[in-house]
N, C-alpha and C positions, 0 to 999 in steps of 0.2 A: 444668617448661618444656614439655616432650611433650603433656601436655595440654591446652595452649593455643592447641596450630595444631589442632586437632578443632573448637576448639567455634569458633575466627574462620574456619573451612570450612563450618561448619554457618552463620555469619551471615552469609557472602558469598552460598550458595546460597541460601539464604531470600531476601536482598535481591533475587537474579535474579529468582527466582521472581515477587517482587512486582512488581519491573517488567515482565517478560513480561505478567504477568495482566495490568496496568494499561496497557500498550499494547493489547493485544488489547479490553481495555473501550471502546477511544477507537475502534474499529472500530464502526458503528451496520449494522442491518440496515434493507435495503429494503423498504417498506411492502409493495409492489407482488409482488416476485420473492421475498423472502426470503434474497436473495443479500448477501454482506458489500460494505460500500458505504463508499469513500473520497473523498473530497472535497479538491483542492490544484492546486499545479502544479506541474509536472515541472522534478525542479531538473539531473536527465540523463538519456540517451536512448542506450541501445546497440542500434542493427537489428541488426545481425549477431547478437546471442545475443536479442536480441526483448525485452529486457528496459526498465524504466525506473524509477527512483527518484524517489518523488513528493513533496515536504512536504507534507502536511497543513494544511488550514488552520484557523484555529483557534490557541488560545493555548497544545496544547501543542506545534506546529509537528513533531511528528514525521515524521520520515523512515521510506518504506517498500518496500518492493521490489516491484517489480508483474513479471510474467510474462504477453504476450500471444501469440497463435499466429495460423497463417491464421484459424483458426473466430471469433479476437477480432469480432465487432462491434464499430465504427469508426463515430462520428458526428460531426456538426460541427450541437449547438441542434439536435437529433432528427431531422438529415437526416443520410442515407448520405455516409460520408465514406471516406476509404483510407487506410494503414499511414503511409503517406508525408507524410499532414497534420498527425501527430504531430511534433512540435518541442517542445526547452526552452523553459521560460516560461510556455508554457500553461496556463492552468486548467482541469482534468479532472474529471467524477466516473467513477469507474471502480469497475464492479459484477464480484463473481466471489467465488472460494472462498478463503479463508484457509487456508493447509496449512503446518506450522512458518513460517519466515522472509517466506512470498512470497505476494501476493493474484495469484492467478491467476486474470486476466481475461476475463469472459465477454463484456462490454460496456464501450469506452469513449467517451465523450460529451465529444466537445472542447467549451469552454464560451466562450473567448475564441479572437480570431484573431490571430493575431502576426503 
């Protein structure tokens, strides 16, 4: 019986594993920058800690934690836009670095206007 919670540990972290990879596979790079590149719209929006959770779009609709700061680039259709234009609902593509859990954003490019 002892030996059977080792090896159902060993297939729960294998199965993480393969899910990590396979989300991070659904992450495309930007032709242009090189930067990790997500594409969705924001299903929340916290300013006070600067953060936003985006679904993806696409059929595997994942959810992902995005991280922006003052330095974020802010656009609205590749004009200058501000922190403040960001709302739920939106469709965004937001460029920047994937580090564990959070795509920390260099660039976001509001794509719709609500």
């Amino acid at each position: 019986m002892k030996r059977g919670i080792p090896v159902v540990m060993i297939l729960v972290l294998g199965l993480t594993l393969v899910l990590v990879v396979g989300l991070y596979g659904q992450i495309k790079k930007d032709a242009k920058t090189g930067l990790d590149r997500i594409e969705g719209t924001i299903e929340t929006l916290n300013k006070d800690k600067s953060t936003l959770s985006l679904k993806q779009s696409g059929a595997s609709g994942a959810s992902w934690q995005v991280a922006y700061n003052d330095k974020t680039v802010i656009s609205l259709r590749n004009r200058p836009a501000k922190i403040e234009d960001l709302k739920e609902g939106l469709r965004v593509i937001v460029l920047g670095k994937y580090e564990q859990t959070t795509l920390n954003a260099t660039r976001i490019d509001i794509r719709t206007e609500k």
